[in-house]
N, C-alpha and C positions, 0 to 999 in steps of 0.2 A: 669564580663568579661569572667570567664568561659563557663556560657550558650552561652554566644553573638558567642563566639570562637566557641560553639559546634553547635550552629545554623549555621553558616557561613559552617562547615565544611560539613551540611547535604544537604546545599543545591548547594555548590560545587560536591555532590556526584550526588545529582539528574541530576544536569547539566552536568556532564562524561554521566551517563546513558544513558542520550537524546543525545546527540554528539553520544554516540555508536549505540544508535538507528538509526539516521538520515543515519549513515555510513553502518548500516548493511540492512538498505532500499536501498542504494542506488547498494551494492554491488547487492543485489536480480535481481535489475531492471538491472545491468549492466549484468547480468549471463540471466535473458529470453529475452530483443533484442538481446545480440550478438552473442545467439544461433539462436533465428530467422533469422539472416540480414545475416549467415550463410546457414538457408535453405533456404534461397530466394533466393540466388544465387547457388545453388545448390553446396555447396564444404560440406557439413554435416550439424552439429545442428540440431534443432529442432524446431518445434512450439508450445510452451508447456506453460502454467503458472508458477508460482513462486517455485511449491513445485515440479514439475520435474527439472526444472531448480537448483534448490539447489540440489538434491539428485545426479547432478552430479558431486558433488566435493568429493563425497564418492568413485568415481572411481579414483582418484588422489591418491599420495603418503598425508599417514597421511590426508587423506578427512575428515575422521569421527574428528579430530581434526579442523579443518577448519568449517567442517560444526555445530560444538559445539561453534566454537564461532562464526558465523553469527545466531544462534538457537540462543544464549543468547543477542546479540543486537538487534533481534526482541522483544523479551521479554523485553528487556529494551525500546525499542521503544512502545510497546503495555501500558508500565509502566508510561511513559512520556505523551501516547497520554488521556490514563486517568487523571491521575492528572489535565492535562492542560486542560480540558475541564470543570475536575468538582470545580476547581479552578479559572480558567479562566487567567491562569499563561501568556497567548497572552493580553489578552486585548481584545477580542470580544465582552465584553458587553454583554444589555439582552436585544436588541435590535433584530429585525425578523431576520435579518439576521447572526447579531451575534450567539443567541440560535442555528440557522441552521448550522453555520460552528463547534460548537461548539459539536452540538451533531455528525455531521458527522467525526469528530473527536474523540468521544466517541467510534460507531461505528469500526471505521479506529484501536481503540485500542485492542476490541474482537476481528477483524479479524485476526492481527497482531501475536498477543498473540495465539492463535491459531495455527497458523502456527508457531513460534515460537518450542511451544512445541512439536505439529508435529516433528519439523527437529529436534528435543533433543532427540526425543525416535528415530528418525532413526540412528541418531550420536551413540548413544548406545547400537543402534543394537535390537531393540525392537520395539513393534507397525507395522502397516499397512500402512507406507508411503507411498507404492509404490501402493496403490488403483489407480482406475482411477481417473485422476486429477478433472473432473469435478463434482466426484458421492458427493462428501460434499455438492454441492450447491443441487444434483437433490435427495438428499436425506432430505434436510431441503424442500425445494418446495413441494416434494411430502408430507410431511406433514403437512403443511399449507394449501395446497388442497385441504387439508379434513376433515379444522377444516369449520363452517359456514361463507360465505362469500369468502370462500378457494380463488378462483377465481379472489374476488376483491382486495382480498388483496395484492396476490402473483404481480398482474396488477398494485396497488400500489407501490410497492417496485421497480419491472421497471422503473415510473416515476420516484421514487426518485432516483434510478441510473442515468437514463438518465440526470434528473436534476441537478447530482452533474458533469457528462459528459460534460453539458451545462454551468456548472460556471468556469470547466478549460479549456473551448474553450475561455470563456469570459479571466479569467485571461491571456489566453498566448496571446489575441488581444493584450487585454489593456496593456500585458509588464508589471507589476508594480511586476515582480516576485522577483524583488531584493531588495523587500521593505523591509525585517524584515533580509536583510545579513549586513555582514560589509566588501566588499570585497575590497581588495584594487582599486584604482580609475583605474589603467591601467589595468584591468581585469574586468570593470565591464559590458562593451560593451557584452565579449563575454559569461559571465556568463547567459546577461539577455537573448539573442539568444538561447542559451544552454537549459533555464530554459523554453522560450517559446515553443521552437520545441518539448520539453519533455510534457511538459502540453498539447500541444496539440493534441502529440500522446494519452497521458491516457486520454484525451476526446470522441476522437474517439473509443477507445477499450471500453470505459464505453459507451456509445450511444448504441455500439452492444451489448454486454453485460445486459443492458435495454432492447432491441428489443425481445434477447431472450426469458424473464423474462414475456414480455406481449406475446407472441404468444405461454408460455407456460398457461399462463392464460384464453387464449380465448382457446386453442387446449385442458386445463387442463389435459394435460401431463409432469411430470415433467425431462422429458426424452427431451423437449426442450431448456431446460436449459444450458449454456454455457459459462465457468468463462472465464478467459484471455487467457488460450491455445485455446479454441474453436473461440472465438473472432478472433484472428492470424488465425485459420485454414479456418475461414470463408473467409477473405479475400483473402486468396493463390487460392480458388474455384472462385473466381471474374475474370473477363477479365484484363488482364495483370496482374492479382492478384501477382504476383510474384514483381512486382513494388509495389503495394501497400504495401503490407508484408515488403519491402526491407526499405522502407517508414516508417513506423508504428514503426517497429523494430528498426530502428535507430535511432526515437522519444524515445523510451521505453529505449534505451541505453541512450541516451543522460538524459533520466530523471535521471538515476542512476549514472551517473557523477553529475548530479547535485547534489546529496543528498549526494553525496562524497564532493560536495564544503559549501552543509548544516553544514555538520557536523562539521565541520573547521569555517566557518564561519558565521553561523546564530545566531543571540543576541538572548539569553536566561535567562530569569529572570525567575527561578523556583522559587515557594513558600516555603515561612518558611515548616518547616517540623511535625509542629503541623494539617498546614493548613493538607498537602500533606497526614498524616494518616487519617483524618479526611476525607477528599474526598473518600481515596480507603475504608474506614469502610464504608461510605456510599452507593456504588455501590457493597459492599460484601455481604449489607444485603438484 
């Protein structure tokens, strides 16, 4: 009864982790649209990605405490997106498409974790947060440009953006956003609205995001390259662009409400805690 007790409590812990992840996703996305839907209408904010977007709670009273604990629900988010992919703690199966969601989810957990730690060392007042937001991606491209094939590859990685762009265009059609929540019945109407508009703002910023990626490929400059603040910026340059932006930006908030109602609400069945060391020993080695 012991073990059963000590099992139960480890995977009660994994499942806070991922509730704090889902909430400190959501807070990210809710801090870069409602600084852009801010520049779109011209009253301040910004157009910026994730990691400028956080470094602005370090200008608030007690920031560097706030932005410690959004820094560490990333990490806990980047922790969950591991396990659950190399355990398969959703239920995707090993099925083409399952594997695909599964590894984009692998993926989704190095980026996360990443940034994560990022916003730890600026919370502590350490490291080079405040680089230019897009030089991590034009600095990984320009590397890859210059291994054999540099080219096709970097051209590769574009499609599989664009492609992953292309399945939350599909998801926010088909609506089925509220499949894995429990939300109560008179709120599900407007969770699913909420969860579509948001998906298919990050469709759109990943398509461009893609676009970038191949015409840094065919130009083989990795100076074309452009994460989510360049994405935003691309569009403010567009005709009416400022409606687009206003658009996009309010999609990218509304995602981050949603992942506010994730974390509240979304069923989670984390793995035993044998499984869960067993996956990160694997992806360690």
């Amino acid at each position: 009864m012991r073990r059963g007790s000590g099992e139960l409590s480890g995977r009660q812990a994994l499942e806070l982790l991922a509730r704090l992840g889902y909430g400190a996703r959501g807070v990210t996305y809710c801090l870069v649209g409602g600084l852009a839907v801010l520049a779109a209408i011209g009253v301040g904010g910004q157009t910026g990605g994730s990691r400028s977007a956080l470094l602005i709670l370090l200008e608030r009273p007690f920031g560097w405490i706030l932005l410690g604990i959004v820094a560490f629900g990333l990490a806990a988010f980047a922790l969950w997106r591991v396990v659950e992919a190399l355990t398969d703690a959703d239920g995707y199966g090993r099925s083409a498409k399952g594997l695909a969601t599964r590894a984009g989810h692998l993926v989704s957990g190095f980026t996360y974790g990443g940034l994560g730690a990022s916003m730890m060392l600026a919370a502590l007042g350490r490291g080079t947060a405040r680089r230019a937001e897009d030089q991590g991606a034009q600095d990984w491209t320009a590397w890859l440009l210059q291994q054999p094939f540099g080219q096709w590859l970097v051209g590769a990685v574009g499609l599989i953006v664009i492609g992953a762009g292309l399945a939350f265009a599909w998801k926010a059609w088909k609506g089925d956003v509220c499949k894995r929540l429990s939300v109560p019945h008179d709120a599900r109407d407007w969770v699913r609205h909420l969860g579509r508009f948001g998906y298919a703002a990050r469709a759109l910023t990943f398509g461009l995001i893609g676009g970038f990626l191949i015409a840094a490929a065919l130009a083989s400059r990795s100076s074309e390259v452009k994460g989510l603040g360049g994405a935003l910026q691309a569009l403010r340059g567009e005709p009416y662009g400022w409606v687009l932006l206003g658009l996009t930006a309010a999609g990218l908030a509304a995602f981050g409400v949603f992942g506010l109602v994730q974390a509240r609400y979304r069923r989670i069945d984390p793995p035993d805690l044998d499984a869960a060391r067993r996956a990160v020993e694997d992806i360690a080695r």
